[in-house]
C-alpha positions as CSV (number, residue, x, y, z in Angstrom):
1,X,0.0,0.0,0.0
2,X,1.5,3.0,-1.2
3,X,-1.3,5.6,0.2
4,X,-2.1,6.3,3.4
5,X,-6.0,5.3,4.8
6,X,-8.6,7.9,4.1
7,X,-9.8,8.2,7.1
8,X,-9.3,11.0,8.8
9,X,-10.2,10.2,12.3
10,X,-8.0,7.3,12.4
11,X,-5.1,9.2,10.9
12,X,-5.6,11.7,14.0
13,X,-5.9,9.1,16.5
14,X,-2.8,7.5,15.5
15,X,-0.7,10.8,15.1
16,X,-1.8,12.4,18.5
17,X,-2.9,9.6,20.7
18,X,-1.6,6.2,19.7
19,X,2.3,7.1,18.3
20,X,3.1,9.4,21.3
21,X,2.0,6.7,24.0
22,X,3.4,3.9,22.0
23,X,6.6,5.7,22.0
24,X,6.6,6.7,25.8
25,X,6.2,3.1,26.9
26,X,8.9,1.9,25.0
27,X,11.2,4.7,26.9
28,X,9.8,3.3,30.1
29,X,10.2,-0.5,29.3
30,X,13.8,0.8,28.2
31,X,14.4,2.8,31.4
32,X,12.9,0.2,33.6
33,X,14.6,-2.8,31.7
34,X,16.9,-4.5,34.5
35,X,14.7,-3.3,37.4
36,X,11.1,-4.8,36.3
37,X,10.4,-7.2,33.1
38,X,11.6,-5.7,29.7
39,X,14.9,-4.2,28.5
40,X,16.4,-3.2,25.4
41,X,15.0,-5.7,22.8
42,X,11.3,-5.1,24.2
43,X,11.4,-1.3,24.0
44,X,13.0,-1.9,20.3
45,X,10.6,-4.0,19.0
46,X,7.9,-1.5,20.8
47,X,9.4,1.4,18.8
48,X,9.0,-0.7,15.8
49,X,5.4,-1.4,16.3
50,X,5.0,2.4,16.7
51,X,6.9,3.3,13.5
52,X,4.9,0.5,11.4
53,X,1.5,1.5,12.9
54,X,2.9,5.0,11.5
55,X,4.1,3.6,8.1
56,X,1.4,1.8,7.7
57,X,-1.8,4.1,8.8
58,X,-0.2,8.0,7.7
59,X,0.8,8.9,4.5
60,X,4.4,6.7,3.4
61,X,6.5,10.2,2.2
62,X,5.8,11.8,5.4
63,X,6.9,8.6,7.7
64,X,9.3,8.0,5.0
65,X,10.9,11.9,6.4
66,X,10.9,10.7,9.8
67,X,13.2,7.6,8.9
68,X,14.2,7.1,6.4
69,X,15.9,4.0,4.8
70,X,19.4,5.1,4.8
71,X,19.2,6.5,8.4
72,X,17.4,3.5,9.9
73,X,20.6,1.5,8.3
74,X,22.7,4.0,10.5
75,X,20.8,3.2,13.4
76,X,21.0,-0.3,13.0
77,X,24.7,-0.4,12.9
78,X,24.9,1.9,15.5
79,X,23.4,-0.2,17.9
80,X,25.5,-2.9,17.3
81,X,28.7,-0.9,17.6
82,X,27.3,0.8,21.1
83,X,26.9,-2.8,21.9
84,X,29.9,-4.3,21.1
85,X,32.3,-1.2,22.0
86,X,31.0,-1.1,25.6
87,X,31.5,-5.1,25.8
88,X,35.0,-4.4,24.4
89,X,36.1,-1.1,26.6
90,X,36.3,-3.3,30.0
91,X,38.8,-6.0,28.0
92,X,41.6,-2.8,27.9
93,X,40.8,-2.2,31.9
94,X,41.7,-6.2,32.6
95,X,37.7,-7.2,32.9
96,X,36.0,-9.9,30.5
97,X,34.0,-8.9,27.5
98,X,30.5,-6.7,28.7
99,X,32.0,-6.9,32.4
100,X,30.2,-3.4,33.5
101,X,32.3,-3.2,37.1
102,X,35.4,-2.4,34.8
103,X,34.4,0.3,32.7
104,X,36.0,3.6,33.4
105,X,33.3,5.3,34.8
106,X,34.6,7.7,37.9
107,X,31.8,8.2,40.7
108,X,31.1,10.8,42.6
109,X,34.7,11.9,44.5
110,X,36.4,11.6,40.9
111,X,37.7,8.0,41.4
112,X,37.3,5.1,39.4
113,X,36.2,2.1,41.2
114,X,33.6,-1.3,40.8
115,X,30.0,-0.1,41.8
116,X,26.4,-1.2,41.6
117,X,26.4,2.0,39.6
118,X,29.2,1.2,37.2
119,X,27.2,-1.8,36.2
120,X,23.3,0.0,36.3
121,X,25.2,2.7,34.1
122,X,27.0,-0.3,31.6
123,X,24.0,-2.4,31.2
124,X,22.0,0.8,30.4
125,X,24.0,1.7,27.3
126,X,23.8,-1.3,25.8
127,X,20.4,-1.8,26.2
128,X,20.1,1.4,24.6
129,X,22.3,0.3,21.6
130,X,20.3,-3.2,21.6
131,X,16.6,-0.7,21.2
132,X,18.3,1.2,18.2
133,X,19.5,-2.0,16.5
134,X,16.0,-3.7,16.8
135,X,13.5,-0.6,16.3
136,X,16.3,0.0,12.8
137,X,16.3,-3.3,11.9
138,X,12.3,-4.5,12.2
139,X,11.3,-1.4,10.5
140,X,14.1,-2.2,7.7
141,X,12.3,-5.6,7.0
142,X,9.0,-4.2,7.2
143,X,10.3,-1.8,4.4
144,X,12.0,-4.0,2.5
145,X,9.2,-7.0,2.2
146,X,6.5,-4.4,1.6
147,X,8.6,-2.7,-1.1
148,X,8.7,0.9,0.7
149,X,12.2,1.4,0.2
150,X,13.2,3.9,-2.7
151,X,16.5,4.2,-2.1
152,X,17.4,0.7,-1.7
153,X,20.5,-0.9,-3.2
C-alpha cells in the first residue's frame, strides 16, 4: 500500500494519541529494563510497532521523512557498535567482555572504582544500543518486504 488510509479520524488518533504513548512506553520499558520485566530488545521492537503502525496508517512520504531508509541503516549499525564497543572497553581495563564493574566510569569523589552504579550505568548503554539496533532493523524488513524502500540498493 502505497497511500495512506482515508480516514481522517484514524489518521488523528494515530498521530496524536496512539504514536506518542506507544513511544513513551517503549522509553519506560527501556528505562525500567533491569529493574522490572523488559529491556532493550522489548522497548525496540515496541518502537518498531509504533513506527509501522505510522508507516502503515499515515501517508508513506511523510513517515518516510521521519526515517528514512538510509538512516534507519545507520541506526542499526549503531546499535550494534554501542553494543559491542561497551563489551569491548572493560577487556583494555583487565575485565572480561560486557564486564560493566570495569568500565572507566569515575563516581562521585572523581575516582574510578567497581560499583552497583558502574554496572546500572553499563547495562543501560547497551540496552540502549540493543533498542536502536532492533526498532532500525524490524522497521528495515518491514520496508523492505512491503517494497517501501526507494533508495534501496
Amino acid at each position: 500500500m502505497k497511500g495512506p488510509f482515508e480516514s481522517i479520524v484514524l489518521q488523528f488518533i494515530v498521530r496524536v494519541f496512539m504514536l506518542p504513548f506507544i513511544l513513551l512506553f517503549a522509553l519506560y520499558v527501556l528505562v525500567h529494563g533491569e529493574l522490572s520485566p523488559g529491556g532493550g530488545f522489548q522497548a525496540g521492537a515496541i518502537m518498531a510497532a509504533a513506527l509501522l503502525l505510522g508507516r502503515i496508517c499515515l501517508d508513506l512520504q511523510q513517515t518516510e521523512r521521519w526515517f528514512p531508509t538510509s538512516t534507519l541503516r545507520a541506526l542499526s549499525v549503531a546499535g550494534l557498535l554501542i553494543f559491542f564497543l561497551v563489551g569491548l572497553v572493560p577487556v583494555f581495563n583487565a575485565g572480561d567482555f560486557l564486564d560493566y564493574a570495569a568500565l572507566p566510569i569515575p563516581n562521585d569523589d572523581g575516582q574510578v572504582s567497581p560499583h552497583f552504579t558502574l554496572r546500572s550505568a553499563g547495562l543501560f548503554v547497551v540496552e540502549v544500543g540493543i533498542a536502536l539496533g532492533v526498532m532500525a532493523s524490524l522497521t528495515l524488513i518491514f520496508d523492505y518486504l512491503s517494497e517501501n524502500t526507494r533508495d534501496a540498493g
